[in-house]
C-alpha positions in Angstrom: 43.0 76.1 9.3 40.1 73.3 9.9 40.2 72.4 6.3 44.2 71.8 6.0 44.0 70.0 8.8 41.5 67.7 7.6 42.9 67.7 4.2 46.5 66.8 6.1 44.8 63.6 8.1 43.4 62.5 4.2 47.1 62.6 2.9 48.4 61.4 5.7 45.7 58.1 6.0 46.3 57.6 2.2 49.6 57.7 2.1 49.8 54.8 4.9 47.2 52.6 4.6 48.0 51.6 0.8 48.2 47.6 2.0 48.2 47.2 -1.7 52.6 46.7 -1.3 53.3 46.1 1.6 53.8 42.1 2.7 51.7 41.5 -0.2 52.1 37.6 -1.1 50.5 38.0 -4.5 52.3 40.8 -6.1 55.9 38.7 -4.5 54.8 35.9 -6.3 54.4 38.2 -9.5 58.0 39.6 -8.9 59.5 36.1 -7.8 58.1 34.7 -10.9 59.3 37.4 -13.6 62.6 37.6 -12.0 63.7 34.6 -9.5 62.5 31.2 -11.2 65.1 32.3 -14.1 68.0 31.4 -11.3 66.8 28.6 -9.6 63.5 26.9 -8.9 61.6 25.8 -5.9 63.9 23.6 -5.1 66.1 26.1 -2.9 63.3 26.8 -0.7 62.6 23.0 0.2 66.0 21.9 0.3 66.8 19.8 3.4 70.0 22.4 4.2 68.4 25.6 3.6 69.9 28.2 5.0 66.7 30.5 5.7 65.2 30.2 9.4 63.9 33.3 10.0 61.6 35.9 8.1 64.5 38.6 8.9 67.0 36.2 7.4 64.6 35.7 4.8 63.7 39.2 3.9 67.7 40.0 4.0 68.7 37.1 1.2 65.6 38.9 -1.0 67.5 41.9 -0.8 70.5 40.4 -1.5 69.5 38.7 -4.8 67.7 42.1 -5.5 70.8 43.8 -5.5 72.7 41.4 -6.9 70.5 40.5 -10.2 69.6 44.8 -10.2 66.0 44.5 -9.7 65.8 47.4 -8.5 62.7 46.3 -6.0 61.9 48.8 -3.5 61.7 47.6 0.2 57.9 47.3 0.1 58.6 45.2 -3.3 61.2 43.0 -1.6 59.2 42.6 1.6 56.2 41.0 -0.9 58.4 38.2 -2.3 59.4 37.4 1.4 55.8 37.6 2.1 55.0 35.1 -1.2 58.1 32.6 0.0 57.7 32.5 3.9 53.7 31.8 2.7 54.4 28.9 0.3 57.5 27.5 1.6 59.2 28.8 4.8 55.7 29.5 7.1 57.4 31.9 9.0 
């Protein structure tokens, strides 16, 4: 029983602390640039009238293109390029 147990708490700390994903500004900018810059440039995200004023807000219009262009990003994936654009241009 001892041994599942500790063999459980490895899975388990494995299986949560992979930071590699999650809000990870470097693989959004990977993703943002194989998939967003082909839309639109930087100049969205600077705009005077941008329509972005929250990371929620933010994280929500990722998702949107996502779905809209069929990425197919995962949440983790789409939580990254929010990570990459609220870094670089939003500072949320």
């Amino acid at each position: 029983m001892r041994h599942s147990l500790t063999a459980f708490g490895i899975l388990l700390v494995v299986s949560l602390g992979n930071p590699a994903h999650a809000s990870d500004p470097a693989l959004g900018e990977k993703l943002h640039q194989e998939n967003c810059v082909s839309c639109h440039g930087t100049e969205v995200y600077t705009r005077d009238n941008r329509m972005i004023g929250s990371m929620s807000s933010l994280v929500t219009q990722v998702n949107r293109c996502n779905v809209n262009l069929g990425t197919g990003w995962f949440d983790d994936e789409v939580e990254a390029v929010a990570a990459y654009l609220s870094e670089n241009y939003y500072k949320f």
